[in-house]
mmCIF file as Biopython writes it, N, C-alpha, C and O atoms, coordinates in Angstrom:
data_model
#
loop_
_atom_site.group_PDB
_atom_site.id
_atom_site.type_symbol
_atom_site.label_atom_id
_atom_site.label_alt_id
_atom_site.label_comp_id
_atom_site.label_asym_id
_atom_site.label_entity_id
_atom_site.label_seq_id
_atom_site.pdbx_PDB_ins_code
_atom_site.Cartn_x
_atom_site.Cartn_y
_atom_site.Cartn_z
_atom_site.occupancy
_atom_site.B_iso_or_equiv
_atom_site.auth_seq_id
_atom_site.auth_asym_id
_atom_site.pdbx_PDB_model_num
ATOM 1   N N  . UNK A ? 1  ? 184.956 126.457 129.181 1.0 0.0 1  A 1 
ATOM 2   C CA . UNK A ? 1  ? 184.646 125.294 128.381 1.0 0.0 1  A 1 
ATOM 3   C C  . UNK A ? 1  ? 184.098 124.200 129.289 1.0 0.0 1  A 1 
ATOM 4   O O  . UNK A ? 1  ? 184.518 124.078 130.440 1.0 0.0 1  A 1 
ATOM 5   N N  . UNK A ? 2  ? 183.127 123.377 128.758 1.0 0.0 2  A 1 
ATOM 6   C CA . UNK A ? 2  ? 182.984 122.271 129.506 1.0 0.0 2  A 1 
ATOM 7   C C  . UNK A ? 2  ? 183.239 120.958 128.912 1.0 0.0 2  A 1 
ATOM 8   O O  . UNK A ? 2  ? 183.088 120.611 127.741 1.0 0.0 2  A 1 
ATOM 9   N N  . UNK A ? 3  ? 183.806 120.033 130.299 1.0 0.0 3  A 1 
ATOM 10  C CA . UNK A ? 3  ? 184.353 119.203 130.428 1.0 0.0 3  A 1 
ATOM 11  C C  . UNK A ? 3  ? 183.724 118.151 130.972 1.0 0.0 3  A 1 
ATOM 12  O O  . UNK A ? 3  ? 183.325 118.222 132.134 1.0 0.0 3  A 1 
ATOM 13  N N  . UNK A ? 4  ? 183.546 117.040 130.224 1.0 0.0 4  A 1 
ATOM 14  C CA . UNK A ? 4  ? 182.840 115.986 131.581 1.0 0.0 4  A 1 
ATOM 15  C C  . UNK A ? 4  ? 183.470 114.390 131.141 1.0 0.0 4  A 1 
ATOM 16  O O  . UNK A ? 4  ? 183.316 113.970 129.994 1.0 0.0 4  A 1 
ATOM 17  N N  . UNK A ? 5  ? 184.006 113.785 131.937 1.0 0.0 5  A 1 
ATOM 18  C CA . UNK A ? 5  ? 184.398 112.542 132.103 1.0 0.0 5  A 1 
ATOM 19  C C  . UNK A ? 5  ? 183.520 111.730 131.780 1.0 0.0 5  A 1 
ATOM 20  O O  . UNK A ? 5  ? 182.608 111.873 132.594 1.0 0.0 5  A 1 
ATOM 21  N N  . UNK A ? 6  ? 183.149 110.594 130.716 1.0 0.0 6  A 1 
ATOM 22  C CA . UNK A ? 6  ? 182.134 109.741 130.828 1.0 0.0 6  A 1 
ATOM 23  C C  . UNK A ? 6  ? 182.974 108.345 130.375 1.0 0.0 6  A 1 
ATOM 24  O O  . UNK A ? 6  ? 184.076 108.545 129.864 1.0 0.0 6  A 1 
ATOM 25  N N  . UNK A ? 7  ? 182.760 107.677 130.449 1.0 0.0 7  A 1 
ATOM 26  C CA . UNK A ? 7  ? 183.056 105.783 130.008 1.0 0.0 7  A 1 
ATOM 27  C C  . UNK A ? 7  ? 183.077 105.956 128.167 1.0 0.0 7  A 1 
ATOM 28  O O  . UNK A ? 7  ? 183.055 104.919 127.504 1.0 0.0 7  A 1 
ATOM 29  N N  . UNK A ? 8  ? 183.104 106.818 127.716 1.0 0.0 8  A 1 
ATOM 30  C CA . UNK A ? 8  ? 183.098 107.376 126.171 1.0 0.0 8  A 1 
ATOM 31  C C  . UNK A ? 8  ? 183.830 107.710 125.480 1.0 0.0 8  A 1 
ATOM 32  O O  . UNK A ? 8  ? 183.950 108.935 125.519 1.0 0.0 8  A 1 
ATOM 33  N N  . UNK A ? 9  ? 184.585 107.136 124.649 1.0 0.0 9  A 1 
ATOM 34  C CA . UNK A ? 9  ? 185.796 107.958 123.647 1.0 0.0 9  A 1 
ATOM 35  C C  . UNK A ? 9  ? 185.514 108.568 122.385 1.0 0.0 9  A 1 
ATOM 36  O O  . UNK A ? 9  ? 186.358 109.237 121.789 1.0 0.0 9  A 1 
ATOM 37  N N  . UNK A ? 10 ? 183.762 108.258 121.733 1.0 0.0 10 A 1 
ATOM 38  C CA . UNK A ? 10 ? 183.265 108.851 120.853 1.0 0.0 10 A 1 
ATOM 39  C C  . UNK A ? 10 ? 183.170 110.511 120.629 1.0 0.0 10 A 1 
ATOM 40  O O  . UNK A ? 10 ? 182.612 110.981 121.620 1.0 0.0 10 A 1 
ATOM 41  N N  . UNK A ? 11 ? 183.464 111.388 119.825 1.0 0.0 11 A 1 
ATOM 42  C CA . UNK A ? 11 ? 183.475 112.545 119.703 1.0 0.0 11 A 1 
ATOM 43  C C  . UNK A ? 11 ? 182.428 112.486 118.338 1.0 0.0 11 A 1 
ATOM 44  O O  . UNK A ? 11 ? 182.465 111.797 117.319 1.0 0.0 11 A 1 
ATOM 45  N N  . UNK A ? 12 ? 181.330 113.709 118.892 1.0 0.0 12 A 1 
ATOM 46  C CA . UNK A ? 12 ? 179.994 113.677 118.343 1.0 0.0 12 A 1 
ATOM 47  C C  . UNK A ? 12 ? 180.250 114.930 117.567 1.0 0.0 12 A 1 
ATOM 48  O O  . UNK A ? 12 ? 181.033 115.789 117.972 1.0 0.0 12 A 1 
ATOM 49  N N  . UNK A ? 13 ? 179.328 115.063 116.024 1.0 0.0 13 A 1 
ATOM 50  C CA . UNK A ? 13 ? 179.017 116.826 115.887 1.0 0.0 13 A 1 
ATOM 51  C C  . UNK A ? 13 ? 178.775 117.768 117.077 1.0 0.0 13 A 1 
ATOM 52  O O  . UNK A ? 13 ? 179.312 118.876 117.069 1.0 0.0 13 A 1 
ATOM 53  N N  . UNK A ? 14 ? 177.841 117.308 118.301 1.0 0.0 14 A 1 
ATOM 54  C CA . UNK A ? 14 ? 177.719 117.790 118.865 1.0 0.0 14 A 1 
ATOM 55  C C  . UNK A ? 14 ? 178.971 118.707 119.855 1.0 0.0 14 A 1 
ATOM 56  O O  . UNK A ? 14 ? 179.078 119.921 120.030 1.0 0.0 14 A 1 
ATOM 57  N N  . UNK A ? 15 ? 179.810 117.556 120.379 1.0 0.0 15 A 1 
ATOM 58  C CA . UNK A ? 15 ? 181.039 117.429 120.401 1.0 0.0 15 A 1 
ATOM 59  C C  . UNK A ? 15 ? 182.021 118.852 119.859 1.0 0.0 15 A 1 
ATOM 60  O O  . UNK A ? 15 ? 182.745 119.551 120.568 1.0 0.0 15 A 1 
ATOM 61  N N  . UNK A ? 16 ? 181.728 118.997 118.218 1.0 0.0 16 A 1 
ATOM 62  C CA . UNK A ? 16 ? 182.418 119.061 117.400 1.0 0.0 16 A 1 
ATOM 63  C C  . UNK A ? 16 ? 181.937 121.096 117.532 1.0 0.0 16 A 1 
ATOM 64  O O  . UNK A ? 16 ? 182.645 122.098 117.441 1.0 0.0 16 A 1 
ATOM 65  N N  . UNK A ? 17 ? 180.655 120.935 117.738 1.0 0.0 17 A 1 
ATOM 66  C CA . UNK A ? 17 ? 180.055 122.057 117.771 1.0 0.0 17 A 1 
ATOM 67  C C  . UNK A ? 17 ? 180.359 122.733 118.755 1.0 0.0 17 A 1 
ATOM 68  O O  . UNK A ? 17 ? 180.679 123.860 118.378 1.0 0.0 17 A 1 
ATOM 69  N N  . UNK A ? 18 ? 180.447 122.577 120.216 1.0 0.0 18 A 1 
ATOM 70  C CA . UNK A ? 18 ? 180.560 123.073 120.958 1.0 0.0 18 A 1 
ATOM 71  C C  . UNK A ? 18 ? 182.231 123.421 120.995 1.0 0.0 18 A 1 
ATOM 72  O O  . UNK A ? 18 ? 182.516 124.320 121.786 1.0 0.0 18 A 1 
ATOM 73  N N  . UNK A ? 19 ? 183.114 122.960 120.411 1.0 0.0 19 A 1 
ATOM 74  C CA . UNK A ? 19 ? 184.356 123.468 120.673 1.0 0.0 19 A 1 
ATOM 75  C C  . UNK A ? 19 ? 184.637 124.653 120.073 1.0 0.0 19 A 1 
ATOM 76  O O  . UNK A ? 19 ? 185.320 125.548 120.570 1.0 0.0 19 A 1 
ATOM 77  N N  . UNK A ? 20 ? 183.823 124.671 118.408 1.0 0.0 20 A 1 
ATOM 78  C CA . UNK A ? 20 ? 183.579 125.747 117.819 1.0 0.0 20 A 1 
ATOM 79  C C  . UNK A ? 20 ? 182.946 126.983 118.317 1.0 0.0 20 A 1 
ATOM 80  O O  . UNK A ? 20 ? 183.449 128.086 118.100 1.0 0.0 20 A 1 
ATOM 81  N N  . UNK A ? 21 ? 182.234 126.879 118.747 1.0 0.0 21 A 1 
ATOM 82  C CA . UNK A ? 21 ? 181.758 127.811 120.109 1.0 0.0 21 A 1 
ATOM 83  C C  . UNK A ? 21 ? 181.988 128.612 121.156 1.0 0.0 21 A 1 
ATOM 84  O O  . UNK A ? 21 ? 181.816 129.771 121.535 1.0 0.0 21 A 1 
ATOM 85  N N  . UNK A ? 22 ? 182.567 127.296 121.582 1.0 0.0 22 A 1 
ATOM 86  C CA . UNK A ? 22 ? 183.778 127.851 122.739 1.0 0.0 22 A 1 
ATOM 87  C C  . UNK A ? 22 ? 185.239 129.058 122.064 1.0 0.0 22 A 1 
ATOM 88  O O  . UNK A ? 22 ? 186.056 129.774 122.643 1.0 0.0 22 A 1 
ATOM 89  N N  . UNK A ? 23 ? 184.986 128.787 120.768 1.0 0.0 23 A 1 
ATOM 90  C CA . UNK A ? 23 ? 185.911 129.688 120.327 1.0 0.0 23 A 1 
ATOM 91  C C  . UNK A ? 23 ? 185.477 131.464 119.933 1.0 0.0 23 A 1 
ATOM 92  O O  . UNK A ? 23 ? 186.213 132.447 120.009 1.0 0.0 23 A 1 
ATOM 93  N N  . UNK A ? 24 ? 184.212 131.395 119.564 1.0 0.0 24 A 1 
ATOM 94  C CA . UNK A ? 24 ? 183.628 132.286 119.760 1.0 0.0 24 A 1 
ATOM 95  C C  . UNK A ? 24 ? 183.905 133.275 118.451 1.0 0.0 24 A 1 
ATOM 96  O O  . UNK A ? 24 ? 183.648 134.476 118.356 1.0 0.0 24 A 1 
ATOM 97  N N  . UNK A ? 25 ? 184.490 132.420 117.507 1.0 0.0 25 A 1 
ATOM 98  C CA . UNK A ? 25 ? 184.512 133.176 116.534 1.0 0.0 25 A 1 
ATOM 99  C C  . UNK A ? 25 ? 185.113 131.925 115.332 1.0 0.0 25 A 1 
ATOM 100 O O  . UNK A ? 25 ? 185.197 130.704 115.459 1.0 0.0 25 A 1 
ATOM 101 N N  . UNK A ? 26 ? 185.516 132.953 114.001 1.0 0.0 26 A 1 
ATOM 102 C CA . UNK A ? 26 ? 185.712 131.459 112.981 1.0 0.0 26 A 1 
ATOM 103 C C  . UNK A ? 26 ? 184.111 131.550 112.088 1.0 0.0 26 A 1 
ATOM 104 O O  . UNK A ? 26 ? 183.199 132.357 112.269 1.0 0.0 26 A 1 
ATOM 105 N N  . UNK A ? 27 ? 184.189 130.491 111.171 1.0 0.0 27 A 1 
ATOM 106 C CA . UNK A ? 27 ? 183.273 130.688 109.981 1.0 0.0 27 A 1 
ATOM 107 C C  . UNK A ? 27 ? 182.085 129.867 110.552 1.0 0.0 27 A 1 
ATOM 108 O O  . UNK A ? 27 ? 180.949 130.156 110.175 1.0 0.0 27 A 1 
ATOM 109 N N  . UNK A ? 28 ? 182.314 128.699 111.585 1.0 0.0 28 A 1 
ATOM 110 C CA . UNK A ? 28 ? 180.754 127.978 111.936 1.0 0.0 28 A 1 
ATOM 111 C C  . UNK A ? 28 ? 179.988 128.894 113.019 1.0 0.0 28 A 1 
ATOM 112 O O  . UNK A ? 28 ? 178.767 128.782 113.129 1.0 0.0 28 A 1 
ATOM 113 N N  . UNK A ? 29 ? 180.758 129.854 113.865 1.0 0.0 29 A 1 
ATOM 114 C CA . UNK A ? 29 ? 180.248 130.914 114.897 1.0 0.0 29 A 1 
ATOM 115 C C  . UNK A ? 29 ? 179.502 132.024 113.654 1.0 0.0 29 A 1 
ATOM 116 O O  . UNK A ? 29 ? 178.375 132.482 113.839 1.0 0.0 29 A 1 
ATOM 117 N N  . UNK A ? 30 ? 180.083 132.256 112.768 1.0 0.0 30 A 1 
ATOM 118 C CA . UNK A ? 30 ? 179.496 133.532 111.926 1.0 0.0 30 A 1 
ATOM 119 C C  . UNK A ? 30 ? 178.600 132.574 110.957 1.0 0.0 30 A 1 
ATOM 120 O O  . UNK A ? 30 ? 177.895 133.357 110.321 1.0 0.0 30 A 1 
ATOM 121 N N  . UNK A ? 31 ? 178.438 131.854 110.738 1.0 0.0 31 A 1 
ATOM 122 C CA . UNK A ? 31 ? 177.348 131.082 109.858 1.0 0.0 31 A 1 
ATOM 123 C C  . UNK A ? 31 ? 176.611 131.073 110.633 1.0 0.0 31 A 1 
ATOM 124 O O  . UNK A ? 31 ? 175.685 131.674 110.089 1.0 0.0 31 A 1 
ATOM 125 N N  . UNK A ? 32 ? 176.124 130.690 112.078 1.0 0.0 32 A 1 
ATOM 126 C CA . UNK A ? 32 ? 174.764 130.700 112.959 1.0 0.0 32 A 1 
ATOM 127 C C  . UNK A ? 32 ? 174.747 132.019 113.357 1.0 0.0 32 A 1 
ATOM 128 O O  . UNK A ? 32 ? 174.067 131.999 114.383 1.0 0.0 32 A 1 
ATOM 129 N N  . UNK A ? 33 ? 175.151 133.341 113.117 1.0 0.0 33 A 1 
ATOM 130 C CA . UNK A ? 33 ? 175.160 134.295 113.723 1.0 0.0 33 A 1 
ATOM 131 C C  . UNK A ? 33 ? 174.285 134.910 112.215 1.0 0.0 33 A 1 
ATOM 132 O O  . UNK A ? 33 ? 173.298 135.601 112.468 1.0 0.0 33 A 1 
ATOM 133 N N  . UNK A ? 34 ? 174.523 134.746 111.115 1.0 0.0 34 A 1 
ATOM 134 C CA . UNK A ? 34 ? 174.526 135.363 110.210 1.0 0.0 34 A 1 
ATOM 135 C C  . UNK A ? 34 ? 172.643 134.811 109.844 1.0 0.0 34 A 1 
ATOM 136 O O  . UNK A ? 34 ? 171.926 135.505 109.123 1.0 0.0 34 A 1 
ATOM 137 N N  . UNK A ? 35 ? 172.148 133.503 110.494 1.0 0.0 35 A 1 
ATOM 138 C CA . UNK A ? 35 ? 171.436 132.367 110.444 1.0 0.0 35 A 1 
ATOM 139 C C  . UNK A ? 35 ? 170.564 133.448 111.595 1.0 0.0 35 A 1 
ATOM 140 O O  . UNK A ? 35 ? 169.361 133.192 111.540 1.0 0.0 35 A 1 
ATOM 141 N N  . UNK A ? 36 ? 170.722 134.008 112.097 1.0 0.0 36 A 1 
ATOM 142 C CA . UNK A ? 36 ? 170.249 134.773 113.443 1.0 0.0 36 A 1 
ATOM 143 C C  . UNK A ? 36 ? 169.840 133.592 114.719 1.0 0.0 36 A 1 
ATOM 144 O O  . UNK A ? 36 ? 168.790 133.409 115.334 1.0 0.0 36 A 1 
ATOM 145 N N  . UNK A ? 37 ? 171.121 132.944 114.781 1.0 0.0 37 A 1 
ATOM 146 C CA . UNK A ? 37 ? 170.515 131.361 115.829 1.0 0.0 37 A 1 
ATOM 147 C C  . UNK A ? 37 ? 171.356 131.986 117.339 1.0 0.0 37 A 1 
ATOM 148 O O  . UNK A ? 37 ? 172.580 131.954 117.213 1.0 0.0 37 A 1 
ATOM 149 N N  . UNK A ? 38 ? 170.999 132.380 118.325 1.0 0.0 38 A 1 
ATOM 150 C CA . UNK A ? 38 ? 171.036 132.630 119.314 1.0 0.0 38 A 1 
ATOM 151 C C  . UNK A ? 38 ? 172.126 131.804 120.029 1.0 0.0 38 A 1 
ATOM 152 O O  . UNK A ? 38 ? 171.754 131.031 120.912 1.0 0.0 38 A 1 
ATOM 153 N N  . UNK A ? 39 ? 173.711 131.917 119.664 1.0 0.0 39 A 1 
ATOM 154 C CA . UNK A ? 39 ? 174.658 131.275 119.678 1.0 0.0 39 A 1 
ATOM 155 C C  . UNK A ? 39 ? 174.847 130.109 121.509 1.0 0.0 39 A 1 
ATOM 156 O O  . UNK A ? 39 ? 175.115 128.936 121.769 1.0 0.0 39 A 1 
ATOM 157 N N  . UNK A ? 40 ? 174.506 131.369 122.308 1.0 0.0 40 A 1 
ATOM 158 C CA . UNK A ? 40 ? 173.952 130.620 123.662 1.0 0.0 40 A 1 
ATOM 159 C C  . UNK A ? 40 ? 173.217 129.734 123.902 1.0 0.0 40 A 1 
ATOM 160 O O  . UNK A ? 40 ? 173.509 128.544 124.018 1.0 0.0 40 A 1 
ATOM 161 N N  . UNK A ? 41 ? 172.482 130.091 123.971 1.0 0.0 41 A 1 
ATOM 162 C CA . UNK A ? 41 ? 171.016 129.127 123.585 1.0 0.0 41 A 1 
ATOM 163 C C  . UNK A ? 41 ? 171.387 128.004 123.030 1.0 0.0 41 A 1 
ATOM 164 O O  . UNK A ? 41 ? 171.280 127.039 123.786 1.0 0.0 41 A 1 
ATOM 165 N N  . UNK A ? 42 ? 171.929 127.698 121.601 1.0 0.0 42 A 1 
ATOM 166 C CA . UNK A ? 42 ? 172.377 126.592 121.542 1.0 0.0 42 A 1 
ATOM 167 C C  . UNK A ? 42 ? 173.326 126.003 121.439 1.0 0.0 42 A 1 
ATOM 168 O O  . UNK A ? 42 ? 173.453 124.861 120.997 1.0 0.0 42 A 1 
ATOM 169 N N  . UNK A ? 43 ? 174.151 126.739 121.850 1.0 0.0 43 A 1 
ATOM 170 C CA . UNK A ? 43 ? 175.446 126.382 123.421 1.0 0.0 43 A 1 
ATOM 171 C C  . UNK A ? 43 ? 174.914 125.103 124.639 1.0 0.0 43 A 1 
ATOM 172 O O  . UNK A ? 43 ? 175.308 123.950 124.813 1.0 0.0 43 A 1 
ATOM 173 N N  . UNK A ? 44 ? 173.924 125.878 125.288 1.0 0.0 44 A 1 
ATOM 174 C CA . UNK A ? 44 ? 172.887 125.431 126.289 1.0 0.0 44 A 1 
ATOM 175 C C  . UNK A ? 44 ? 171.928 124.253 126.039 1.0 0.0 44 A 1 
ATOM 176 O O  . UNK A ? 44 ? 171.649 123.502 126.974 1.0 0.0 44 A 1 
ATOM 177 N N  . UNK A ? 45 ? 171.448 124.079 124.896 1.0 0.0 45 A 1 
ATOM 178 C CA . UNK A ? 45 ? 170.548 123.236 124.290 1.0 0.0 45 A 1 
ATOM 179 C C  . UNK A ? 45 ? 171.805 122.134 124.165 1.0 0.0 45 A 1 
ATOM 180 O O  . UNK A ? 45 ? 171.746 121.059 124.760 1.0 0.0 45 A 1 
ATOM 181 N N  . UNK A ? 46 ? 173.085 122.558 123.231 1.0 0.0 46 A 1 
ATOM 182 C CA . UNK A ? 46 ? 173.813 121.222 123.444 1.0 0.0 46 A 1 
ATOM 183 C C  . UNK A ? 46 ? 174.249 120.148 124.478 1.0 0.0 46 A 1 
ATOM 184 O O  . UNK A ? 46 ? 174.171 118.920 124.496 1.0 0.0 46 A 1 
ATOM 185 N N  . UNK A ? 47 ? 174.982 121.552 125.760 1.0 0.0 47 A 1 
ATOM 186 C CA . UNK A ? 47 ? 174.982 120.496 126.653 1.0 0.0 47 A 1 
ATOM 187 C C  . UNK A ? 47 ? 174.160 119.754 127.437 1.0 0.0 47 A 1 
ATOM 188 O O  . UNK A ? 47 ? 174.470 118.694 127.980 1.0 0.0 47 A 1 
ATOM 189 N N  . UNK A ? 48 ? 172.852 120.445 127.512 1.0 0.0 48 A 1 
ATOM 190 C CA . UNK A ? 48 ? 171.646 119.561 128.153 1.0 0.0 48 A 1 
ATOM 191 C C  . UNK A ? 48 ? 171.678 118.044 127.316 1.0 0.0 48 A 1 
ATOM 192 O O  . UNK A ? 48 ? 171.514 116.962 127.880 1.0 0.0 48 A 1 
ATOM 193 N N  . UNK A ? 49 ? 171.930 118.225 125.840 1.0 0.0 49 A 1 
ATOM 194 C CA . UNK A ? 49 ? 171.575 116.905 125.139 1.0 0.0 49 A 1 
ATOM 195 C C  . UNK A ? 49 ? 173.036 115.951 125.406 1.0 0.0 49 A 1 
ATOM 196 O O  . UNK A ? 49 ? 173.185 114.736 125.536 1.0 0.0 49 A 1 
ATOM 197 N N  . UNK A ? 50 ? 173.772 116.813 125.416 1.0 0.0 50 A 1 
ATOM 198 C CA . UNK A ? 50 ? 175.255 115.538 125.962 1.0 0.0 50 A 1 
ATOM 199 C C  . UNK A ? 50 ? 175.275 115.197 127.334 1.0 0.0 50 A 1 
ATOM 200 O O  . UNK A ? 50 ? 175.979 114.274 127.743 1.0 0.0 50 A 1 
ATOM 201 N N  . UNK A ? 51 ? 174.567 115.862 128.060 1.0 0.0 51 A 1 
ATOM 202 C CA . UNK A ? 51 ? 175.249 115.846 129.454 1.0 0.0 51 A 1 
ATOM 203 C C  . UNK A ? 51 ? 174.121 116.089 130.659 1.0 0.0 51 A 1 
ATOM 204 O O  . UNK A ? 51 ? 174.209 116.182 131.883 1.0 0.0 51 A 1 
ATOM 205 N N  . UNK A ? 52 ? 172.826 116.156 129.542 1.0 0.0 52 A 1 
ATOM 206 C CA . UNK A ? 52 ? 171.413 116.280 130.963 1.0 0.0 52 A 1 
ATOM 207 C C  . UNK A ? 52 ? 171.499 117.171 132.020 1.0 0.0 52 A 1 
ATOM 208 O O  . UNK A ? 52 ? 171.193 116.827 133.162 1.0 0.0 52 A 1 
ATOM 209 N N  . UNK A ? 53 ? 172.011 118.640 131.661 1.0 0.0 53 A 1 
ATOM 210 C CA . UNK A ? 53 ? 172.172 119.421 132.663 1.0 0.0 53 A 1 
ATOM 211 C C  . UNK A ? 53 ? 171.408 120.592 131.871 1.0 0.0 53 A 1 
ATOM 212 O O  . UNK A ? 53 ? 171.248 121.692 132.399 1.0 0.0 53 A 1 
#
């Protein structure tokens, strides 16, 4: 899972998405799977947008 310290106490969808993820299963993992959305990928796409990496 990733973790990053920022000056921020806001918790985003984005946020919200990636924990779901990290779980790797559950109904929002099989709704983008079922969506054929490349679950990594935008895994990857998220944290670049939270975290510029």
């Amino acid at each position: 899972m990733v973790v990053k310290v920022q000056n921020n106490s806001t918790i985003t969808p984005e946020h919200l998405m990636l924990g779901f993820l990290s779980l790797g299963e559950g109904v929002a993992v099989e709704l983008l799977r079922d969506l054929v959305i490349d679950t990594e990928a935008f895994r990857s796409h998220l944290i670049e947008a939270l975290y510029g990496k």
